[in-house]
MMTF fields as JSON, N, C-alpha, C and O atoms, coordinates in Angstrom:
{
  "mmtfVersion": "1.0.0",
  "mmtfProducer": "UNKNOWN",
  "numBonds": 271,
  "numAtoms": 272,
  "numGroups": 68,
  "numChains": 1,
  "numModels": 1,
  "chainsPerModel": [1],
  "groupsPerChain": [68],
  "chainIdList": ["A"],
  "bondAtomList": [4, 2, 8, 6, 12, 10, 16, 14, 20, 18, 24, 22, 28, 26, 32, 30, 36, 34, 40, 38, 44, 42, 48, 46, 52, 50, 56, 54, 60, 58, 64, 62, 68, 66, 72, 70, 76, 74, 80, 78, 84, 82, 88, 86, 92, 90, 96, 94, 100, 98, 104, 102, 108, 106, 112, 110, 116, 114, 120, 118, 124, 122, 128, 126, 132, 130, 136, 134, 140, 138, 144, 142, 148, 146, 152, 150, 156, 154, 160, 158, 164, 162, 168, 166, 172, 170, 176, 174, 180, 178, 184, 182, 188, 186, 192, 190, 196, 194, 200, 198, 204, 202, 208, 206, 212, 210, 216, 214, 220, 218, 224, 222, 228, 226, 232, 230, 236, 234, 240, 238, 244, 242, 248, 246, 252, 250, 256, 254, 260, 258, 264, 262, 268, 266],
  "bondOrderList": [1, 1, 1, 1, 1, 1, 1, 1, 1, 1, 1, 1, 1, 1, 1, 1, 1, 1, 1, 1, 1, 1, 1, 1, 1, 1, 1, 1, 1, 1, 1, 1, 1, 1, 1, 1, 1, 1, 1, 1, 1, 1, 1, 1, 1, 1, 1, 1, 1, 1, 1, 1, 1, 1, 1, 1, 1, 1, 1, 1, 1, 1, 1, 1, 1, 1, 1],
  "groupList": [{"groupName": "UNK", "atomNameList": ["N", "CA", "C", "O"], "elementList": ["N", "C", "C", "O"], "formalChargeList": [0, 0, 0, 0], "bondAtomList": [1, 0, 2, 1, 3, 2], "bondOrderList": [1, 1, 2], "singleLetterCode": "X", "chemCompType": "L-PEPTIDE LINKING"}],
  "groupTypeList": [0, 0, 0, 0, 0, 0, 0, 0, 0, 0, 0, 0, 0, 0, 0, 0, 0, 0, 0, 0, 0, 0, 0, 0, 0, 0, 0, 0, 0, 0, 0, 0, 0, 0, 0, 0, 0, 0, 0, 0, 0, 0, 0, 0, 0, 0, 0, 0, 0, 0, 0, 0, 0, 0, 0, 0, 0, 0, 0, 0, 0, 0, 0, 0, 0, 0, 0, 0],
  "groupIdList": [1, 2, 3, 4, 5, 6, 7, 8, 9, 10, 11, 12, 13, 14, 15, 16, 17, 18, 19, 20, 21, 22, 23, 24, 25, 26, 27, 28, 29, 30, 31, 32, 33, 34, 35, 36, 37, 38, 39, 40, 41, 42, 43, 44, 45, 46, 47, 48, 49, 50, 51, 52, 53, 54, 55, 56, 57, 58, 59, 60, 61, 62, 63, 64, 65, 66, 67, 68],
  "secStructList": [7, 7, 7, 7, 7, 1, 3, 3, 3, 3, 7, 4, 4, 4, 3, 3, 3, 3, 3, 7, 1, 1, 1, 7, 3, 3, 3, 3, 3, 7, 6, 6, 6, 7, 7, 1, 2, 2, 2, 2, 6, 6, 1, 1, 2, 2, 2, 2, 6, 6, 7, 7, 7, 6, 4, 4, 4, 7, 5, 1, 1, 1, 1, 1, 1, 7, 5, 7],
  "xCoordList": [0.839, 0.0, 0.886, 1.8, 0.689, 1.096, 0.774, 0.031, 1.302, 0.549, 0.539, 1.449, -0.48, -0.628, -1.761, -2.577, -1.467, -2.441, -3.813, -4.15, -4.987, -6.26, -6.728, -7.665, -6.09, -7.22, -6.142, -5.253, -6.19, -5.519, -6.657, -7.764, -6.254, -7.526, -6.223, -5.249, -6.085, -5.315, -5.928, -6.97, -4.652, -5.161, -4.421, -3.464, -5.078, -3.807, -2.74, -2.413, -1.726, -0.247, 0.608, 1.763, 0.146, 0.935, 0.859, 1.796, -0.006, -0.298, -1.329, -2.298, -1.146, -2.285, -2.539, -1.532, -3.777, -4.409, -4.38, -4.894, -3.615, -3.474, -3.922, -3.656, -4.726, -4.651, -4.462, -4.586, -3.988, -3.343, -4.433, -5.506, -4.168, -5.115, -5.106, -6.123, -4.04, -4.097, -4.955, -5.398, -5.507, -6.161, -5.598, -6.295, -3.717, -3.341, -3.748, -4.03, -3.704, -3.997, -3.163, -2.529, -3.263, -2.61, -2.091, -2.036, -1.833, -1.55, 0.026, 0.697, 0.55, 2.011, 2.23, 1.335, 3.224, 3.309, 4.459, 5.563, 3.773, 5.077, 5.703, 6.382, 5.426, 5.937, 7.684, 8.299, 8.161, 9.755, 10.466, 11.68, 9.648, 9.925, 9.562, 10.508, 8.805, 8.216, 8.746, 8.265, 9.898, 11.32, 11.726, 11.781, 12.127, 12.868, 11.784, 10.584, 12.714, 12.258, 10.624, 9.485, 11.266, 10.188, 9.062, 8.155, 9.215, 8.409, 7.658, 6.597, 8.536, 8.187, 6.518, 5.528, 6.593, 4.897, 4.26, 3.109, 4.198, 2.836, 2.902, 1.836, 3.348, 3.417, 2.296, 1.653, 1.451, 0.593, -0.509, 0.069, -1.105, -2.603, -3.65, -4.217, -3.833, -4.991, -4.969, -5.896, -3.043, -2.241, -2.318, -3.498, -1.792, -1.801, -3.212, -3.138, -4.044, -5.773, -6.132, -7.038, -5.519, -5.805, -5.496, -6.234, -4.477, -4.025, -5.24, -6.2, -4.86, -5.826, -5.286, -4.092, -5.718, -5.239, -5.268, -4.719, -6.055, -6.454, -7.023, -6.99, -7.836, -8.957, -9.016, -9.999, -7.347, -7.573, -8.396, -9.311, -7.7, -8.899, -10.029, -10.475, -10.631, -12.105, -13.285, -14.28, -12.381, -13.084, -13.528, -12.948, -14.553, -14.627, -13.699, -13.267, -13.592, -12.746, -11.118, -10.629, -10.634, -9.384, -9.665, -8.608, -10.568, -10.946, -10.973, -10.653, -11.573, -11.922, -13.125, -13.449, -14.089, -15.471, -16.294, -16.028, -17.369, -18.496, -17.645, -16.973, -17.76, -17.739, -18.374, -19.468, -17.274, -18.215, -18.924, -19.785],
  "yCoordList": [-1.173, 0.0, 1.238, 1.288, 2.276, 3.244, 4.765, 5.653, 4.765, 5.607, 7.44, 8.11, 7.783, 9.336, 9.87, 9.235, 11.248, 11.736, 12.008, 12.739, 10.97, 11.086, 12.707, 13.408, 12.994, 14.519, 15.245, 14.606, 16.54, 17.941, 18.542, 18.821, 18.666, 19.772, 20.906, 20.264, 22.388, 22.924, 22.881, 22.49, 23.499, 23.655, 24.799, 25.209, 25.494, 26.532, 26.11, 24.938, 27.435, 26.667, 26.821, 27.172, 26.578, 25.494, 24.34, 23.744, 23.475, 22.24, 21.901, 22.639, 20.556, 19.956, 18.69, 18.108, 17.986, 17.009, 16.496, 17.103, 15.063, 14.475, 13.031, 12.273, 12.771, 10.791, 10.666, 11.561, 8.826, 8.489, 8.168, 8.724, 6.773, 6.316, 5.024, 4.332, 4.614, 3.167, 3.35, 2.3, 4.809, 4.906, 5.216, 5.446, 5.316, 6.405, 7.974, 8.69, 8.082, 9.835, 10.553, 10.026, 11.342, 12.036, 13.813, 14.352, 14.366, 15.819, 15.708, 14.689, 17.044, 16.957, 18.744, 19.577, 18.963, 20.663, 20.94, 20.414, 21.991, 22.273, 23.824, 24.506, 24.198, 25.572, 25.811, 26.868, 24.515, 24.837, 24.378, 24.198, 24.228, 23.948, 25.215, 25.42, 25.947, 27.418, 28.595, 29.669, 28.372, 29.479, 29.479, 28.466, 30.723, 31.193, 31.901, 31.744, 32.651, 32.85, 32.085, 32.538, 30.538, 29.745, 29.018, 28.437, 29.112, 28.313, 29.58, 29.488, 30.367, 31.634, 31.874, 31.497, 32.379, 33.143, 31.991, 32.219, 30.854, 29.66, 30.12, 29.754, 30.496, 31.109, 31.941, 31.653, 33.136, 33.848, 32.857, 31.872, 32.561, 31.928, 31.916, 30.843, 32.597, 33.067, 32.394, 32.079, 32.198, 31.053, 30.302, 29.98, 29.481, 28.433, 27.836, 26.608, 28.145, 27.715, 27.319, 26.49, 27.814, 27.616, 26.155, 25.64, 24.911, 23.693, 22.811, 22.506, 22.514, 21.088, 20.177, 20.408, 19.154, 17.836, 18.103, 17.435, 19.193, 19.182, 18.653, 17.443, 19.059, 18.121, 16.575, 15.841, 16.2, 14.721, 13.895, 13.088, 14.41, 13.684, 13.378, 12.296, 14.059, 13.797, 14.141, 13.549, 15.422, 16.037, 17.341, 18.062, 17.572, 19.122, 19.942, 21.093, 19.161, 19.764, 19.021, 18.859, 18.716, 18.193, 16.587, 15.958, 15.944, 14.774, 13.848, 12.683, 15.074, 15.134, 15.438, 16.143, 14.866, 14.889, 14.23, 13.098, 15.072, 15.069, 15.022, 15.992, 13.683, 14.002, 14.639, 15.153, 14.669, 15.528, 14.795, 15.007],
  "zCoordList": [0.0, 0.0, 0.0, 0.824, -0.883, -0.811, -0.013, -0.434, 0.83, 2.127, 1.818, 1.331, 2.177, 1.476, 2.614, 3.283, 2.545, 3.157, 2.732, 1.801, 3.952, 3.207, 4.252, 3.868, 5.259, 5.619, 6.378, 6.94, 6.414, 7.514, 8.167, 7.708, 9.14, 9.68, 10.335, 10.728, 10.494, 10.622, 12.487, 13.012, 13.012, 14.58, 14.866, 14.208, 16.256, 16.585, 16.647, 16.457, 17.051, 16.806, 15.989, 16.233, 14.925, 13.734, 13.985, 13.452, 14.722, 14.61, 13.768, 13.588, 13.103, 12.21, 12.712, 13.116, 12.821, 12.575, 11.234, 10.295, 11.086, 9.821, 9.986, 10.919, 8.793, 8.74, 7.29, 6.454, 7.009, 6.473, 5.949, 6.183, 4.809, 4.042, 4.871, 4.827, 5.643, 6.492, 7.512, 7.976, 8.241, 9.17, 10.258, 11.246, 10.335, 11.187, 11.079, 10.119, 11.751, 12.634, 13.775, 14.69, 13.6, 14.812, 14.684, 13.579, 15.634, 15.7, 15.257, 15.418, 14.613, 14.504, 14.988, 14.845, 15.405, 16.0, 14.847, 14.709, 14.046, 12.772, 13.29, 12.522, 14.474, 14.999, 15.085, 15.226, 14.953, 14.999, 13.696, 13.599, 12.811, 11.424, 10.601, 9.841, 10.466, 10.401, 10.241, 10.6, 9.616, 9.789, 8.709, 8.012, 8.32, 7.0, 5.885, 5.662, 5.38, 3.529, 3.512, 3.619, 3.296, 2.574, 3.245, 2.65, 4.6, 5.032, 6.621, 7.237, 6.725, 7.655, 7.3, 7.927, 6.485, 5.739, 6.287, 5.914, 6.944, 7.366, 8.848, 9.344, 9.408, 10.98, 10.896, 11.905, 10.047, 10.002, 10.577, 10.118, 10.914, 11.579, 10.298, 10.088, 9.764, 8.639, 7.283, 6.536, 7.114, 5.819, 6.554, 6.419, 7.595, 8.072, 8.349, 8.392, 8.481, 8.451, 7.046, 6.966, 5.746, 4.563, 4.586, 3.746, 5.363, 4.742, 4.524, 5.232, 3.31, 3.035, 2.232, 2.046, 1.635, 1.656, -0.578, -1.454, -0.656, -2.031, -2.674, -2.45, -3.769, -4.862, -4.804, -4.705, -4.915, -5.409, -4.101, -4.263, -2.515, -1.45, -1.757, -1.377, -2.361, -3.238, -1.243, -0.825, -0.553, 0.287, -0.144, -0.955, 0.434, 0.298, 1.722, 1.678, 2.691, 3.808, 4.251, 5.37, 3.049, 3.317, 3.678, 3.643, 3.941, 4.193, 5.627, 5.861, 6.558, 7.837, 8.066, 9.021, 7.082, 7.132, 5.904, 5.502, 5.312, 4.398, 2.908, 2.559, 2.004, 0.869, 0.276, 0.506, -1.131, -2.395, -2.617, -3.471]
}
């Protein structure tokens, strides 16, 4: 099986709620990864609420809920 992310839900922080397609889950804290140039701008709260899992999940909310 090739393992991918089936959902994000963003959390304060910079933490996200993620599960897999195997049916792991769990919180990850990305607040000390969040630094620099390229990855700084996701520290804003307002960009960082934007994460989602994208179209192909075939969610309308990153795939932590209600299909399309």
């Amino acid at each position: 099986m090739i393992l991918y992310a089936a959902g994000v839900k963003p959390l304060p922080g910079c933490r996200l709620f993620r599960r897999f397609n195997n049916g792991a889950a769990g919180e990850v804290d990305l607040s000390a990864e969040l630094e620099g140039e390229v990855f700084g701008a996701l520290r804003d709260p307002a960009l960082f609420a934007t994460a989602h899992c994208g179209p192909a999940s075939g969610h309308a909310d990153g795939g932590l809920g209600e299909r399309r």
